[in-house]
C-alpha positions in Angstrom: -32.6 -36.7 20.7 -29.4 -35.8 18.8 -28.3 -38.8 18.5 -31.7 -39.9 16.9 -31.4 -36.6 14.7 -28.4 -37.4 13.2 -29.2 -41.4 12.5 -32.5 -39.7 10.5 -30.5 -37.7 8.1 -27.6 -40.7 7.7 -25.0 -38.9 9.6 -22.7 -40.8 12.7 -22.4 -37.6 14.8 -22.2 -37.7 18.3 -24.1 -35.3 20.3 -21.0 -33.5 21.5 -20.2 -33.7 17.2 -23.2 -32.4 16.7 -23.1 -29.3 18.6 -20.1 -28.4 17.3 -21.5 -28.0 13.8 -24.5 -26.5 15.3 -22.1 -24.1 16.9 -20.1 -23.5 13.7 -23.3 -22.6 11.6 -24.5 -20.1 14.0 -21.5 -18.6 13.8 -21.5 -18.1 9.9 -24.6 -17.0 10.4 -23.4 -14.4 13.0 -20.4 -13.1 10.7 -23.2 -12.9 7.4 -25.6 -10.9 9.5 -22.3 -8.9 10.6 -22.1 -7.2 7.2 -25.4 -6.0 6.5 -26.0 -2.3 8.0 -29.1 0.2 7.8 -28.4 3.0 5.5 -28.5 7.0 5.9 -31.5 8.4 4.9 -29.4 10.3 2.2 -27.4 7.7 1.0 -30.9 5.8 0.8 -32.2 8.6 -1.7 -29.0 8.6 -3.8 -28.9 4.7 -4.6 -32.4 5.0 -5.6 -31.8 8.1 -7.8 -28.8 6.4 -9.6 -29.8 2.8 -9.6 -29.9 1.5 -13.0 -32.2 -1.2 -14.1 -32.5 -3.8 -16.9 -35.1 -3.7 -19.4 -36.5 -7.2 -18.5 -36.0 -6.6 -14.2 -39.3 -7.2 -12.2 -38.9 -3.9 -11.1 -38.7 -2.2 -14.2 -41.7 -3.8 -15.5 -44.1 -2.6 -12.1 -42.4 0.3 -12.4 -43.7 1.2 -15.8 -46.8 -0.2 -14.7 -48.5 0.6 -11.6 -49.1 3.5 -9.3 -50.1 3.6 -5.6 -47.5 1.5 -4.6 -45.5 2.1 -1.4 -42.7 4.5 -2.8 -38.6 3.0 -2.8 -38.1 5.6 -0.5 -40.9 4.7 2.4 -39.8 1.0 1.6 -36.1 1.7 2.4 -37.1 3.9 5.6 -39.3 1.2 6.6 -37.3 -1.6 7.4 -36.0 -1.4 11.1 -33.3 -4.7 10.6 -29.6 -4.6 9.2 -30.8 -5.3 5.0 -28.1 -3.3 3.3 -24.5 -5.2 2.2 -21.7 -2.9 3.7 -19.6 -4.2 0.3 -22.5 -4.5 -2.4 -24.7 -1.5 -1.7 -26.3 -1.9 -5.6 -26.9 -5.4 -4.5 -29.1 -4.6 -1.9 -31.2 -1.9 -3.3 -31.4 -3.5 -6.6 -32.9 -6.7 -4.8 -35.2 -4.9 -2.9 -36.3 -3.3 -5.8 -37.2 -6.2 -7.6 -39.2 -7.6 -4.1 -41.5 -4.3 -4.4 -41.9 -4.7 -7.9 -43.0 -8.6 -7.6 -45.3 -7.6 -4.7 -47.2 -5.4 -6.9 -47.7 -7.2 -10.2 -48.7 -10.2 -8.2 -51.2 -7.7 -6.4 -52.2 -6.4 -9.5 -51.9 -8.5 -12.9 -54.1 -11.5 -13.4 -51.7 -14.9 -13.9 -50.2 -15.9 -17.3 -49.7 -12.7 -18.8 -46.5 -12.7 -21.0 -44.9 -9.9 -20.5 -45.1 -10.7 -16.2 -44.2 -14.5 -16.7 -41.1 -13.1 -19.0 -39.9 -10.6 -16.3 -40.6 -13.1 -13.6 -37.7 -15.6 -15.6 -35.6 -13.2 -15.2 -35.2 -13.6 -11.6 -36.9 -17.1 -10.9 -34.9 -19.1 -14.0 -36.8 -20.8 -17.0 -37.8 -23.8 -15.9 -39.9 -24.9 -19.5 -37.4 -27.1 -20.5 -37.5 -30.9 -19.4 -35.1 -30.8 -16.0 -33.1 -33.5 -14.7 -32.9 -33.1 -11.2 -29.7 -34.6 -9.6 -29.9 -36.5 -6.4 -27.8 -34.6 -4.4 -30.3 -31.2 -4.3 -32.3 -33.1 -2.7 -29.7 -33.8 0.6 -27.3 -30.9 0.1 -28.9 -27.0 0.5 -25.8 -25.9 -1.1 -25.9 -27.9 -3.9 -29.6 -26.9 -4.1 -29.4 -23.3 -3.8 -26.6 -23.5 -6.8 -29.1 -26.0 -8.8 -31.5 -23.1 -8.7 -28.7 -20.6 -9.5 -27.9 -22.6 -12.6 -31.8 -22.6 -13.7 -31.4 -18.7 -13.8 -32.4 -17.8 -10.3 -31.7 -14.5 -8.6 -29.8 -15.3 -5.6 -30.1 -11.6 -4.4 -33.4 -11.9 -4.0 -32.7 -14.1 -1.0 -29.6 -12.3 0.4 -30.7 -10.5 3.3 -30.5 -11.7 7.1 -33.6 -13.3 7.9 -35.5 -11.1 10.2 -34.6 -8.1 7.2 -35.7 -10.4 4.9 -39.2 -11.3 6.7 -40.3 -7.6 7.4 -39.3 -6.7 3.9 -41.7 -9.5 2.5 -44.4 -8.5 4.9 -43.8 -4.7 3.7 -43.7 -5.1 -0.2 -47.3 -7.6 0.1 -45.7 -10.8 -0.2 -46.0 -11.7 3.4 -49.4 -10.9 4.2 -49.6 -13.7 6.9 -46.2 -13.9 8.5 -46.8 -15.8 11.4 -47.6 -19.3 11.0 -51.2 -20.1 12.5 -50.0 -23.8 13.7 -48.6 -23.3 17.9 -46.4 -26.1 18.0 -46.0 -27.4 21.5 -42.7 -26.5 23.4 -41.3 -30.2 22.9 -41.6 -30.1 19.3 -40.7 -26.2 18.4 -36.7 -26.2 16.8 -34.1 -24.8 19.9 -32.6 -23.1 17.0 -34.4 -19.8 15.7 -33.1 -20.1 12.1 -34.2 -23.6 12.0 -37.4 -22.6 13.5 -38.5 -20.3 11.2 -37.5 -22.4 8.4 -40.0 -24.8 9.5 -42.8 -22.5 9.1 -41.6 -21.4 5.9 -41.7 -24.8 4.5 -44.8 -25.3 6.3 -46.4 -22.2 4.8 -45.3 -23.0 1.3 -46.6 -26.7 1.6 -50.0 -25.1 2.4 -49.7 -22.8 -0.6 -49.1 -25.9 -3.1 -51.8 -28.0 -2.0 -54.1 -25.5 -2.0 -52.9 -24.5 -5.2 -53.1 -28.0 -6.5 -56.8 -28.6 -5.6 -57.7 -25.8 -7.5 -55.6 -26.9 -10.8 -57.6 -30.0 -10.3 -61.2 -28.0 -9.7 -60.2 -25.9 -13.1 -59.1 -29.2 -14.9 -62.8 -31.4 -14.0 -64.7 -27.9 -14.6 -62.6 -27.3 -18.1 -62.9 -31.1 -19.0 -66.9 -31.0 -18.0 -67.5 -28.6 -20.4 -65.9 -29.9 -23.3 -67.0 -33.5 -22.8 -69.6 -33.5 -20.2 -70.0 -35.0 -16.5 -68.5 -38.8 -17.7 -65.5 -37.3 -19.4 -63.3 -39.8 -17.2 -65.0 -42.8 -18.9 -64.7 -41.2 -22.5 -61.1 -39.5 -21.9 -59.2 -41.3 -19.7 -57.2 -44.5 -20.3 -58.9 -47.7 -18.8 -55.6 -48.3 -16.7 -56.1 -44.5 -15.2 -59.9 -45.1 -14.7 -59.5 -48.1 -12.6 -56.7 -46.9 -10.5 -59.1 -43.7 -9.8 -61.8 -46.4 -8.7 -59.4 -48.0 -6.4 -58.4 -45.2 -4.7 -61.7 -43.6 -4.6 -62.9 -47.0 -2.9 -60.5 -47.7 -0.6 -60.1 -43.5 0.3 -64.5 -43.8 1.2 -64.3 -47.0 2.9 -61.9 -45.2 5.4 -64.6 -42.2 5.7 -63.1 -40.2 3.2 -65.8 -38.5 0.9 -63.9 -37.2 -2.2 -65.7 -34.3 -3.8 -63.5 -33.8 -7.6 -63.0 -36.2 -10.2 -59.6 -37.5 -11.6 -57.5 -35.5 -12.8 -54.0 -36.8 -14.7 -52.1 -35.1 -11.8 -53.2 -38.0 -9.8 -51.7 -41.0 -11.4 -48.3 -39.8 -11.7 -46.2 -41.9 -9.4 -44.5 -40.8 -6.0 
């Protein structure tokens, strides 16, 4: 099974290879975990009194915003895991900050409003600008994680040991469903738990997209429908994009597929 692993992502590991570097990352992992701590009640209250934050921060902006919210304080008390940097206190509280202040605009602000999508940038990057993505994010997670870094992401945000990380998501409202409805059998589930739960997190997010993207589609026929009325396809679209609609729509119903939504550009953009 190794040896099959390692063919699939282009390496020539052994098994015995293999589990070495398996090995070696659980131990980075081990020493990273190692130098996060929970903090003193006290100490708690006295980051949160001094902490400092920028104008444009996520958490400035729900701060000024929104009451009701679960207080810094019961947040900080709440988590039972290890989220606090021994060396980078500000770090910590800061980012969790920002976590609590995202959970509630997203809870309370409908989407596209400027002044959220503007404090949003400033810890998710500006991506508006036409990107060239480099082959190598897509095979390397460190070259990845510093493409996102270079787009203006907020690595902090992410900088907590995992199981920290999870109860903080599930605590701040942007984890509502933290386990992942899909029981793998035995054979199939990751032997490592890192690995295991990044599964489900790409999983989860996949869900997310598609669902999102069926519903940009929905909002595109119903937009288009109005405008132009049930035929807009025929009167908007591009005789190529028509017929490659047809096709698809023909060859997707004579499987038993019954498509229910119209064309939508989104479709014809090759993958």
């Amino acid at each position: 099974m190794s040896r099959d692993c390692s063919r699939w992502y282009g390496w020539s590991l052994t098994e015995q290879e293999l589990s070495k570097q398996l090995d070696h990352y659980r131990s980075i992992a081990k020493q990273y975990e190692s130098g996060f701590r929970l903090p003193q009640a006290v100490e708690a209250s006295r980051l949160l009194a001094d902490m400092q934050l920028d104008s444009g921060a996520m958490a400035a902006y729900a701060r000024e915003r929104f009451n009701g919210a679960m207080s810094m304080q019961e947040l900080v008390t709440s988590i039972s895991r290890p989220w606090m940097r021994e060396m980078d206190t500000a770090r910590s509280v800061t980012a969790l900050m920002e976590l609590q202040g995202l959970g509630s605009a997203l809870r309370s602000i409908q989407g596209f409003d400027n002044a959220l999508t503007t404090a949003l940038r400033a810890d998710f990057g500006d991506w508006r600008d036409r990107i060239a993505f480099p082959q190598v994010i897509f095979e390397n997670p460190v070259a990845r994680t510093e493409f996102y870094v270079e787009r203006g992401f907020n690595s902090s945000l992410t900088d907590f040991p995992e199981e920290a990380f999870q109860q903080s998501l599930v605590l701040v409202g942007l984890d509502t469903d933290s386990q992942d409805s899909t029981e793998w059998p035995e054979t199939l589930r990751a032997t490592d738990t890192i690995e295991e739960m990044a599964f489900r997190r790409t999983n989860k997010c996949h869900n997310y997209l598609q669902r999102l993207e069926r519903r940009l589609r929905q909002f595109i026929d119903a937009a288009m429908t109005a405008q132009y009325g049930a035929d807009w396809p025929k009167k908007r679209l591009t005789p190529q994009m028509l017929e490659s609609w047809e096709t698809k729509k023909s060859r997707a119903e004579s499987s038993g597929v019954r498509l229910t939504h119209r064309p939508t550009a989104s479709q014809f953009v090759s993958k």
